[in-house]
C-alpha positions in Angstrom: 44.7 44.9 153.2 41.9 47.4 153.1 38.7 47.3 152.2 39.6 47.9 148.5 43.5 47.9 147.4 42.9 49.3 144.1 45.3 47.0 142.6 42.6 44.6 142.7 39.8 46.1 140.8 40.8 45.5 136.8 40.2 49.4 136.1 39.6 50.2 132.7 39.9 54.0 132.1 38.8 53.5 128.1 35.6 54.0 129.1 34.6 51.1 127.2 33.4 49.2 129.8 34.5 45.9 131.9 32.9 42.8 133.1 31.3 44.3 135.8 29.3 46.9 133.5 30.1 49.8 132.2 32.4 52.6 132.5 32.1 56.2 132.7 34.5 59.3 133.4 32.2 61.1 135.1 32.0 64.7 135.5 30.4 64.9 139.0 33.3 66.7 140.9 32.3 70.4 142.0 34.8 73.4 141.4 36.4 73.3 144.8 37.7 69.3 143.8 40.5 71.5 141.9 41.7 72.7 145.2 41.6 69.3 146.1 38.9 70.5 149.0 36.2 68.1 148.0 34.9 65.0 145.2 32.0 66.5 144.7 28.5 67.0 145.8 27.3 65.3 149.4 24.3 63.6 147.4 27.4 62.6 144.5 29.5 61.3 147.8 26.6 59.2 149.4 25.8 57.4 146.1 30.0 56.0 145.5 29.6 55.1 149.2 26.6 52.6 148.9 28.1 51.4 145.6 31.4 50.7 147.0 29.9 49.2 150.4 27.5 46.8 148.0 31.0 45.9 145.6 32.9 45.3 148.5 30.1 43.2 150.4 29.8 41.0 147.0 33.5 40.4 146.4 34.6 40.2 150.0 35.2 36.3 149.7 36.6 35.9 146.4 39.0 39.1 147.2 40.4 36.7 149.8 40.7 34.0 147.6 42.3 36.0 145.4 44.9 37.8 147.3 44.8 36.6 150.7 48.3 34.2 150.2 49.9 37.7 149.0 48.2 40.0 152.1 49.0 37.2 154.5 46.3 36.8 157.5 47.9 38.8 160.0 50.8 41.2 158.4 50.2 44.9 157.5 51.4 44.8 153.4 51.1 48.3 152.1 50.8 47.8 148.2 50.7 45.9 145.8 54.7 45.7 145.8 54.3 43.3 148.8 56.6 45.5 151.0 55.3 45.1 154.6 55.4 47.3 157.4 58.4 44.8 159.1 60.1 46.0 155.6 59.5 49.2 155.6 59.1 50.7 159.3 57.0 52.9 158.8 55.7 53.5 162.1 58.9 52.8 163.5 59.8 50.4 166.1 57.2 48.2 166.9 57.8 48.5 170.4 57.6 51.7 170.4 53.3 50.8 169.7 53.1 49.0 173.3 51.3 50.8 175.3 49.7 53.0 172.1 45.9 52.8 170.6 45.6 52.1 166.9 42.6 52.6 164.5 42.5 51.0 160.9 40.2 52.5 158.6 39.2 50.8 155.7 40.4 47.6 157.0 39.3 45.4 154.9 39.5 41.5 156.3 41.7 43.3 159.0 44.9 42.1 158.1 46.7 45.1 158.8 45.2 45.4 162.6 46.1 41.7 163.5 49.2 42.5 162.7 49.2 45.5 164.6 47.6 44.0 167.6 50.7 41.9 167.9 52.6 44.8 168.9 50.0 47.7 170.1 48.2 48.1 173.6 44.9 48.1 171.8 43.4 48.2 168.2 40.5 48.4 166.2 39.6 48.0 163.2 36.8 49.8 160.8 35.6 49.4 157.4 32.2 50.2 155.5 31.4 46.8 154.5 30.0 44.0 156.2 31.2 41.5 153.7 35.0 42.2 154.6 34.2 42.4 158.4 32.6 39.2 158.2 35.9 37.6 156.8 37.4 39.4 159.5 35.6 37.6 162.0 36.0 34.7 160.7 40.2 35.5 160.4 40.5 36.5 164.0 38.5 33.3 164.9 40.9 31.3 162.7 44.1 32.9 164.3 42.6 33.1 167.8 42.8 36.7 168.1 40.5 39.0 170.1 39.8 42.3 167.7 37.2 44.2 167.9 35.9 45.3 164.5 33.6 48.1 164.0 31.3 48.7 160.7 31.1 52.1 160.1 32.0 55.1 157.5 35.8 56.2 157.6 34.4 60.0 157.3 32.4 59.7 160.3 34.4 58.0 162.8 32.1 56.7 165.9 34.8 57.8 168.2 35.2 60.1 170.6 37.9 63.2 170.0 41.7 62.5 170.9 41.0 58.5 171.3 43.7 57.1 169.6 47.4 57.6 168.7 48.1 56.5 165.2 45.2 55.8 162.4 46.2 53.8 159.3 45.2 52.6 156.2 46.6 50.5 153.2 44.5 51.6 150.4 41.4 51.9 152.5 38.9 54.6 152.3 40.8 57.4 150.8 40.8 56.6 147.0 37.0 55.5 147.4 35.1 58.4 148.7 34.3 61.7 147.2 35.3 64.1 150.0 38.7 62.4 151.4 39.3 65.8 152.7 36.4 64.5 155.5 38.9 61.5 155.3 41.4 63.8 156.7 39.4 65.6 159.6 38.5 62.5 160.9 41.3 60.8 161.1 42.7 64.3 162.8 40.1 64.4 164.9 40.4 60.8 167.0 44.2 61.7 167.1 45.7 62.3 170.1 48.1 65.3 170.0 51.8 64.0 168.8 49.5 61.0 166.9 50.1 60.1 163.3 48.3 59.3 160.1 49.5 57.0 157.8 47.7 56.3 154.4 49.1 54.8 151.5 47.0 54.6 148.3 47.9 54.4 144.4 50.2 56.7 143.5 48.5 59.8 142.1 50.9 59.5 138.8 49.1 56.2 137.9 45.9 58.3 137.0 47.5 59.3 133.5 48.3 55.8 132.5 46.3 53.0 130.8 45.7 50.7 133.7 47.5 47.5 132.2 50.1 45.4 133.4 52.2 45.4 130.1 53.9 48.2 127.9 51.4 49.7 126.5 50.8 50.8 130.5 53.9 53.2 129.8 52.7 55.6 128.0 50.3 58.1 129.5 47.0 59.3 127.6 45.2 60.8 130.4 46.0 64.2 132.1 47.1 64.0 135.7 45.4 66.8 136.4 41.7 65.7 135.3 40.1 65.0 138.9 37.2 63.5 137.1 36.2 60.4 139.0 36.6 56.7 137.9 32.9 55.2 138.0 31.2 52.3 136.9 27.7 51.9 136.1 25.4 49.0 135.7 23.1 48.5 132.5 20.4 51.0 134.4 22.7 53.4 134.7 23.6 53.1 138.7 26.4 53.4 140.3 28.3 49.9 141.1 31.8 50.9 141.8 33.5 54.7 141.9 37.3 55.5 143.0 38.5 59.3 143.1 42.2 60.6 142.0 43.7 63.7 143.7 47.2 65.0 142.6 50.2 64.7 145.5 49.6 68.6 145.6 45.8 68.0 146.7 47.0 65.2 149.3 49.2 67.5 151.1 46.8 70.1 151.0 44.1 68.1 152.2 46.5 67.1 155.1 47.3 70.8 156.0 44.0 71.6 156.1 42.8 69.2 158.8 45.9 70.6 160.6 48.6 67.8 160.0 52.0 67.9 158.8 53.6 65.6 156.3 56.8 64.4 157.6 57.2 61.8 154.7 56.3 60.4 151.4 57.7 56.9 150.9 57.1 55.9 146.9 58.0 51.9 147.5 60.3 50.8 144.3 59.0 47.2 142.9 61.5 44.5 145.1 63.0 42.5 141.9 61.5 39.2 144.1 58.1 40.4 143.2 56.9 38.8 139.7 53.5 39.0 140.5 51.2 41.2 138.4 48.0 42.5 140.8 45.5 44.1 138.1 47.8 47.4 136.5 50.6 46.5 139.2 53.5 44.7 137.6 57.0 44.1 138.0 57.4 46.0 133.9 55.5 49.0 135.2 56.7 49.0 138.6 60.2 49.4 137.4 59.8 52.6 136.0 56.7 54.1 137.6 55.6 54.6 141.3 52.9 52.5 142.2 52.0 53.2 145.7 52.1 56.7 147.9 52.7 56.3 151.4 51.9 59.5 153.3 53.2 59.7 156.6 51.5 62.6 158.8 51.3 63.8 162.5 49.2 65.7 164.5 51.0 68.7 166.0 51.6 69.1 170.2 49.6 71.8 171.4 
């Protein structure tokens, strides 16, 4: 899955810190973040980029361990409900994809794109971190399969305009960077006219809830509309890991904006097969709240 399912960071919204260091609601988003235009400032943006790309290049191998049986090596799952995109269809028939070009962002260890590349004409997959393309290497090499992989940031695309006809991510890139509405233009911008977008990333409602497996995960103590971003900090106050929330409203803004249309939003219900709990994911939350958004967006003809 992407370079980050959220699902797999043990988020503690307390602010009273984790493991890892400690943990601060801060106030860093500019005014426009309540039009859900922008996460804040560019300098604000750049700093929850290099401490994401330095998290994700430490815990790229022990991610895998982790959650590699769950993600399988060469499926697309979209959340931590385990529904894949066999399941679910979201892009449609598969062979519908043969003779198409697909770009992951925020690919993570690729998963997504080897299973894409058994279906697709071409794909590649992107992700900021070195650490997850490395075990992405060594996947494809595993599986014998020839995908390229590019390192690079998902809201500056090192692609030329109209290139490609559907860019996806499962929980890549849009939860982790301050300006996803640059998430949004780029991925607009490499589509080919008639190409889709399809994201999915934690359900915006998840924001107001303690993020704990059990019940006391039920019962919401933070407003949904506080854009304030998630960040940890390490004892000399840097930056070590940030993720940003945006309401639905702000996601389908953000998507108008960039000049796509939402033709769907697919809120996966928890399969009762699933027993597994993934961080704040688990079968007694996931029966009564939405876990995952899955936004489903085209570019328009013409």
């Amino acid at each position: 899955m992407a370079s980050g399912i959220a699902p797999g960071v043990a988020m503690d919204r307390s602010g009273e810190g984790t493991a890892r260091g400690t943990v601060v609601r801060s106030n860093t988003l500019s005014s426009s973040a309540q039009d859900g235009q922008n996460g804040g400032s560019a300098a604000t943006g750049q700093e929850h980029n290099r401490a994401n790309r330095g998290w994700w290049d430490g815990e790229a191998d022990a991610y895998y361990a982790e959650h590699g049986a769950f993600l399988g090596d060469t499926d697309l799952v979209w959340g931590p409900e385990g529904w894949s995109e066999s399941d679910l269809r979201v892009f449609g028939d598969p062979a519908a994809l043969a003779d198409a070009d697909l770009l992951e962002i925020g690919s993570g260890a690729a998963q997504g794109s080897r299973w894409a590349a058994r279906h697709a004409g071409r794909v590649v997959a992107t992700d900021l971190s070195a650490g997850m393309l490395s075990r992405a290497a060594a996947l494809n090499d595993q599986h014998d399969v020839a995908l390229p992989l590019v390192l690079c940031d998902g809201t500056a695309l090192p692609f030329a305009d109209a290139s490609f006809d559907l860019v996806f991510t499962a929980y890549g890139v849009v939860p982790f960077v301050a300006d996803s509405q640059a998430v949004m233009r780029e991925a607009a911008r490499v589509l080919r006219p008639g190409g889709r977008f399809v994201f999915s990333t934690t359900h915006p409602v998840r924001w107001a809830f303690p993020d704990v497996p059990g019940p006391e995960g039920l019962s919401a103590y933070h407003s949904y509309f506080d854009r304030t971003p998630y960040v940890e900090t390490d004892e000399d106050g840097n930056v070590t890991y940030a993720e940003h929330h945006r309401t639905l409203g702000d996601r389908v803004r953000e998507l108008r904006a960039a000049g796509l249309v939402l033709e769907d939003l697919i809120e996966p219900e928890w399969p009762e097969d699933n027993h597994q709990v993934w961080g704040g994911w688990s079968p007694t939350r996931g029966e009564i709240l939405p876990g995952t958004a899955i936004f489903v967006s085209r570019l328009p003809l013409g």
